[in-house]
C-alpha positions in Angstrom: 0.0 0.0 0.0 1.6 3.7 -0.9 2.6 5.5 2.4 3.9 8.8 2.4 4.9 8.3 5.7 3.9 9.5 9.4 3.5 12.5 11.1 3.9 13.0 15.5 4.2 15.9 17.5 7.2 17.3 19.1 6.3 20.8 21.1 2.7 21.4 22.1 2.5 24.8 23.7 -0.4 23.9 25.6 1.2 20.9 27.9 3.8 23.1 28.4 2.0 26.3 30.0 3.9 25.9 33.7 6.8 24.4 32.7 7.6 27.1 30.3 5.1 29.6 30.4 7.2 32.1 27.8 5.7 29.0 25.1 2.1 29.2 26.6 1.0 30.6 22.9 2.5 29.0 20.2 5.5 28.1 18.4 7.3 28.2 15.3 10.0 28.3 12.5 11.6 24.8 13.9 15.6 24.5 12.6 17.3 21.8 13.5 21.5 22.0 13.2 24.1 19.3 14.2 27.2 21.3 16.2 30.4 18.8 15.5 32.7 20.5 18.0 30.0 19.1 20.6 29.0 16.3 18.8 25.3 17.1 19.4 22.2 18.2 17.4 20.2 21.7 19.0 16.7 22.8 17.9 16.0 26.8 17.3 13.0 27.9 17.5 10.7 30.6 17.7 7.9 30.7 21.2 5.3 32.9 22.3 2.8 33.9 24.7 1.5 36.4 23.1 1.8 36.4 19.5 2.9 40.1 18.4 5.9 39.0 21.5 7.6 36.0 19.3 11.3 35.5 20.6 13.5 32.8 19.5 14.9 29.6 22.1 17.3 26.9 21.6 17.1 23.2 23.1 18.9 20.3 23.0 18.1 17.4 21.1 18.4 13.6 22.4 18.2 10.6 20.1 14.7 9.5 21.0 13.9 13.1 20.1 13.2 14.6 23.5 14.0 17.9 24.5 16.1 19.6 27.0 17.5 22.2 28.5 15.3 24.6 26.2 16.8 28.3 26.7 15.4 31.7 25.7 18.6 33.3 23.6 16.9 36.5 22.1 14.1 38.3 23.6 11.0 40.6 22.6 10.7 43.2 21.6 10.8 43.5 18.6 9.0 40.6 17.8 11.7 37.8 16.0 9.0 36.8 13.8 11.1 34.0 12.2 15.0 32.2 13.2 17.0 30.8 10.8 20.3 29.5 11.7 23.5 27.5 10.7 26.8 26.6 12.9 30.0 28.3 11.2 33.7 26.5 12.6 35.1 29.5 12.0 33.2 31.7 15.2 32.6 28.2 16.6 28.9 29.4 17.0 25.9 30.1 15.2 25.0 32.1 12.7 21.2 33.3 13.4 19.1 35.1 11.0 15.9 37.0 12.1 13.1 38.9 10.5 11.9 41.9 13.2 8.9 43.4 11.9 9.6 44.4 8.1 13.9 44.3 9.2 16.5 40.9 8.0 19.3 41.2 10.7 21.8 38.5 11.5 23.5 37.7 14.7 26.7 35.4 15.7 26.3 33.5 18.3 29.0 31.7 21.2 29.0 28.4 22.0 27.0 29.4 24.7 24.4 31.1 23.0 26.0 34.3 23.7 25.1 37.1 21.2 28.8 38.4 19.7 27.7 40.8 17.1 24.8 41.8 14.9 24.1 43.6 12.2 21.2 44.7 10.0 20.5 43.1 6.4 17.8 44.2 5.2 16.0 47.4 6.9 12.7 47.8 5.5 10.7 45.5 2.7 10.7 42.0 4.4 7.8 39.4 5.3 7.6 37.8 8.4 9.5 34.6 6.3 12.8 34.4 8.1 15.8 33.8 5.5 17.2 30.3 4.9 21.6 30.2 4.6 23.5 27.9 3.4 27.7 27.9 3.8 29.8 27.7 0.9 32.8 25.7 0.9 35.5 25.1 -1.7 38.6 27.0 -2.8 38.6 30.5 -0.8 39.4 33.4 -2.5 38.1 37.1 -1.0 36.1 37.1 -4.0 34.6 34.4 -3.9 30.8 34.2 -0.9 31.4 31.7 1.5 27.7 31.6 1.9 24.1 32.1 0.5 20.5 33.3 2.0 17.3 33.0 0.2 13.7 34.8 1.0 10.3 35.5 -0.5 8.9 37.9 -2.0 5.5 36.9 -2.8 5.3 35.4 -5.7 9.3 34.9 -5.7 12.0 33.4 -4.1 15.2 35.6 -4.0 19.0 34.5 -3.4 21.7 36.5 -2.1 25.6 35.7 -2.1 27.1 36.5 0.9 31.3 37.6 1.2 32.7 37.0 5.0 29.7 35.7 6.4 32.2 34.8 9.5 32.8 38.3 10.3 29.8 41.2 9.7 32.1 44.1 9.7 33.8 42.7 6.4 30.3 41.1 5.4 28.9 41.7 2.1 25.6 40.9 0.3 24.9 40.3 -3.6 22.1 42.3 -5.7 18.5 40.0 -5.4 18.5 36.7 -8.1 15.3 35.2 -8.5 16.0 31.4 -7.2 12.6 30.1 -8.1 8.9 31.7 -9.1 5.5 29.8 -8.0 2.6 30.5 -5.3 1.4 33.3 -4.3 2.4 34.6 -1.4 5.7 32.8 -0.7 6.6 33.1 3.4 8.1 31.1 6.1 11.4 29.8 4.2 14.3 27.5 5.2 17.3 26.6 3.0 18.4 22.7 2.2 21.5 20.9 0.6 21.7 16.8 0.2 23.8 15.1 -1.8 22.6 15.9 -5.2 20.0 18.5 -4.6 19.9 22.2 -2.6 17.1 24.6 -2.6 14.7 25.6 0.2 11.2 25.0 1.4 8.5 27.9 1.9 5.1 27.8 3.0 2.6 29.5 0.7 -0.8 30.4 0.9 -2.7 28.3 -1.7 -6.4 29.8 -1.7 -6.8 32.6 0.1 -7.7 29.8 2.9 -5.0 27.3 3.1 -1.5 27.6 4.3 0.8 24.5 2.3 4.2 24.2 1.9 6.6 23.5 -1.6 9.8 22.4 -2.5 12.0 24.5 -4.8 15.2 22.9 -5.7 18.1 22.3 -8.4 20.6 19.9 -9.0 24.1 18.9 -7.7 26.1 22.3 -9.0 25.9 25.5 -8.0 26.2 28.4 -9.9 23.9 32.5 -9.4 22.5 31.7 -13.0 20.4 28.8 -12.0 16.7 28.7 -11.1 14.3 26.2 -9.4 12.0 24.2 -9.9 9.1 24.1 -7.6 6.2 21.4 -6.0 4.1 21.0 -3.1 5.2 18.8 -0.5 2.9 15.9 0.0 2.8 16.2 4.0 -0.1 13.6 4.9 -1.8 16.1 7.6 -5.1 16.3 8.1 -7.8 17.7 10.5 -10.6 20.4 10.6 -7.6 22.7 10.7 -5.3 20.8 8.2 -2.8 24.4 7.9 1.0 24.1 8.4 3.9 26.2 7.4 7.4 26.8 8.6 8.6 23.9 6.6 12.9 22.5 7.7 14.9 19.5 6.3 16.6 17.1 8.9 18.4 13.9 9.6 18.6 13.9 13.6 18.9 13.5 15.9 18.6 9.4 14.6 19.4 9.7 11.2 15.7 9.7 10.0 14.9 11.7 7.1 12.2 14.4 8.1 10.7 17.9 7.6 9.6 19.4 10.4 7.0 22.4 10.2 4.5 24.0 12.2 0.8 22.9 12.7 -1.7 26.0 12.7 -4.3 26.1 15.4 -5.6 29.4 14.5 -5.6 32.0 11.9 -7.5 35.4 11.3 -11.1 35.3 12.6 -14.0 36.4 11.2 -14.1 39.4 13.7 -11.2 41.9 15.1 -8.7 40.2 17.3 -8.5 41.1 20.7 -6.1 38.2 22.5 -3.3 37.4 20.7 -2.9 34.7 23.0 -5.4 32.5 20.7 -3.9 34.3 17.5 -1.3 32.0 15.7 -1.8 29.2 18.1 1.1 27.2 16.8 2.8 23.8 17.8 5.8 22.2 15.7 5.4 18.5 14.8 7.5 16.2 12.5 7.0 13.9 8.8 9.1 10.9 8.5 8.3 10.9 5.1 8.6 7.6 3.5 8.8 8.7 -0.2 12.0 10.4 -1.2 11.5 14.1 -1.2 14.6 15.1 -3.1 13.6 12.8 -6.5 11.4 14.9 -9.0 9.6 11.4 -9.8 7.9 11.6 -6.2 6.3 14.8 -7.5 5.4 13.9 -11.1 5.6 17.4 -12.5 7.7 20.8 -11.4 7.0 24.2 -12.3 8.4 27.6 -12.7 7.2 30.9 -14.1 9.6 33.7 -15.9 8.4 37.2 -16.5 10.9 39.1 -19.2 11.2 42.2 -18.5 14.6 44.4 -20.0 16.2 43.7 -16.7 15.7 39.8 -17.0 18.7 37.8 -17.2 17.7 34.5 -18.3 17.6 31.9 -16.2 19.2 28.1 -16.3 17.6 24.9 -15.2 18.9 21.9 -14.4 15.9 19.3 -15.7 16.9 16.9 -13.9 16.2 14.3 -15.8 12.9 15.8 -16.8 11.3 13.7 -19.7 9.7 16.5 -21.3 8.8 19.7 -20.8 5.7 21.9 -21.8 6.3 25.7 -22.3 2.8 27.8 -22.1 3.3 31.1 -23.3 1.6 34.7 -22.4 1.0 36.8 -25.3 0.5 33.6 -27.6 2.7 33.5 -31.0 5.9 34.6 -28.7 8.9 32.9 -30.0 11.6 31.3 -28.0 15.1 30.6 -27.9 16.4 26.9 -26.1 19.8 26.7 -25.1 20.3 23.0 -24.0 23.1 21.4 -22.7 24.2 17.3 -21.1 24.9 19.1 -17.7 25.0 22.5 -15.8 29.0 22.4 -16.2 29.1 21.6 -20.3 26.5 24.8 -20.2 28.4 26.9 -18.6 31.9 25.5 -20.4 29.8 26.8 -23.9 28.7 23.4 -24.8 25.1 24.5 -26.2 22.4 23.5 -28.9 20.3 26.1 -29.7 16.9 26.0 -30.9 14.0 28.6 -31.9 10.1 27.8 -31.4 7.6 29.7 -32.0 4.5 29.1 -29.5 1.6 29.9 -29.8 -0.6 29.0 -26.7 1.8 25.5 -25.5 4.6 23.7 -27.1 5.9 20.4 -25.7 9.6 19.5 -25.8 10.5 15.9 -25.3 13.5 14.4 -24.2 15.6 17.4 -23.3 18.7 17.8 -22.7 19.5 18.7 -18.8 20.9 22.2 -18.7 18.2 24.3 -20.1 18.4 28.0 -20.8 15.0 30.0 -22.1 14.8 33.2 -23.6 12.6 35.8 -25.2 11.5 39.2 -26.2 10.1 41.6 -23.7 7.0 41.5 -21.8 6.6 37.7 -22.6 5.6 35.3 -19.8 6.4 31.6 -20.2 5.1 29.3 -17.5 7.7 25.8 -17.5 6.5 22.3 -16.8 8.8 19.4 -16.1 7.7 15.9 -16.8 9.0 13.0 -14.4 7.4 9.6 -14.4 
């Protein structure tokens, strides 16, 4: 019988109102991080009583995935709407990213949870979406970013190069890349990279109702020209409720595969809000998923959108292994140019066939090649469709 795996709960605000009363209303934006100078795994997280007052913890993680020793590390106000965070040897710490109310700010972090220096990303602009990071590693020049963030804007997901991410007087950020295009609005976001795949997950709100969560990802090389290519994660949740967001990629603490994401209790009410203690009532459960998340076969199809505008630089897929593709096409009759190549790295070495097609509603490509560059005139809009079976 199919299975797409299980689902259990792992902090439930409500059982823990005398314990920890600072959790009493919800909680959030679970990131899980292995720290190898310590040799354990440590959950952030964000917690609330009141939800306009989020603020972000940290706990330790044992291997039959209990917590421990949960501590508050950065308190309100402002409200930390959303934590992202990764360990860096170089500070032996953590490198914590927070959205505050429209700001991106990141912080290093001690060993002890110490805050050692901060400084202000983004000051105006942002959702309350957090920003995922990943490190960069490989041969260092000062040139080259050691590190990458990504975060919505609505309909988008943007990507940032980051120079001397291990020291934020010296820190530098890259102009905005669109990293992927699908779902409207894009929020809570959290950066992943497995073996042969990196991209993030982001929660997005499907129907004006319905809070889901999607995959965007590419293949094994990196490189600022590529895009993704996006899907919604089957999580097998459902209740009356049935909303989660906040979606995060994990092996611990037991080597299990899972996502973990936040379960939405409540949501905008049909009349003005008075207790924010019973607004965002979140709790943060886990899926063990028992399909592979990573494979674009699990999905079946993968999308992406690209708007031309005189500012667009075209962008570059990797397929991955996509048995076809359908190009749909806003004005119709707009003709476009394929650039295909056997891999991101022959692409980008100039190994490229070009093609021209003129579409006039949908045109279906079969058995392209994997590196896949599109291009066309102004003003046209071509929505991509990658075919996996």
């Amino acid at each position: 019988m199919y299975s797409l795996g299980k689902v259990h709960p792992l902090i439930i605000p409500s059982l823990l109102k005398e314990k920890i009363p600072d959790l009493a209303g919800g909680v959030g934006t679970p990131r899980m991080i292995y720290d190898p100078e310590r040799g354990c795994w440590l959950l952030f997280f964000t917690g609330w009583i009141n939800a306009n007052r989020r603020e972000v913890f940290v706990a330790e993680v044992n291997k039959d995935f209990t917590l421990e020793n949960v501590k508050k590390i950065l308190s309100a106000p402002p409200t930390r709407d959303a934590v992202n965070v990764a360990y860096n040897p170089w500070i032996d710490g953590y490198i914590l990213l927070t959205t505050e109310g429209g700001s991106l700010h990141i912080r290093h972090f001690d060993k002890d949870f110490n805050e050692v220096s901060h400084k202000c990303l983004v000051e105006k602009g942002m959702q309350d979406c957090g920003a995922g990071i990943l490190m960069l590693m490989g041969k260092y020049t000062e040139e080259n970013p050691n590190a990458v963030i990504f975060y919505p804007r609505r309909e988008k997901v943007l990507m940032r190069l980051v120079n001397r991410v291990d020291d934020l007087n010296l820190l530098k950020l890259s102009d905005e890349i669109v990293f992927s295009h699908w779902a409207e609005p894009n929020d809570v976001i959290d950066a992943f990279r497995v073996n042969d795949k990196l991209g993030v997950l982001v929660e997005y709100y499907t129907d004006k109702q319905s809070w889901r969560s999607r995959i965007a990802m590419t293949g094994d090389y990196f490189t600022p020209e590529l895009r993704a290519l996006s899907a919604p994660l089957p999580v097998p949740f459902n209740d009356a409720y049935s909303n989660f967001g906040h979606p995060s990629f994990t092996t611990g603490p037991d080597g299990v595969p899972k996502v973990l994401f936040s379960f939405f209790m409540s949501h905008a009410p049909p009349f003005p809000i008075t207790d924010y203690s019973k607004q965002w009532r979140h709790e943060i459960w886990v899926w063990e998923p028992a399909v592979n998340i990573f494979d674009p076969r699990t999905y079946g199809r993968m999308y992406d959108k690209i708007v031309f505008s005189k500012n667009t630089k075209p962008p570059l897929y990797d397929l991955m292994g996509a048995e076809k593709i359908i190009l749909q096409v806003k004005p119709r009759g707009a003709m476009l140019t394929l650039e295909e190549s056997s891999s991101i790295e022959d692409f980008l070495e100039g190994s490229i066939a070009e093609s021209r097609l003129l579409v006039e509603n949908k045109a279906v490509v079969e058995n392209p090649l994997n590196a896949l560059r599109i291009k066309a005139e102004e003003n046209v809009v071509v929505y991509l469709t990658a075919i996996y079976s």
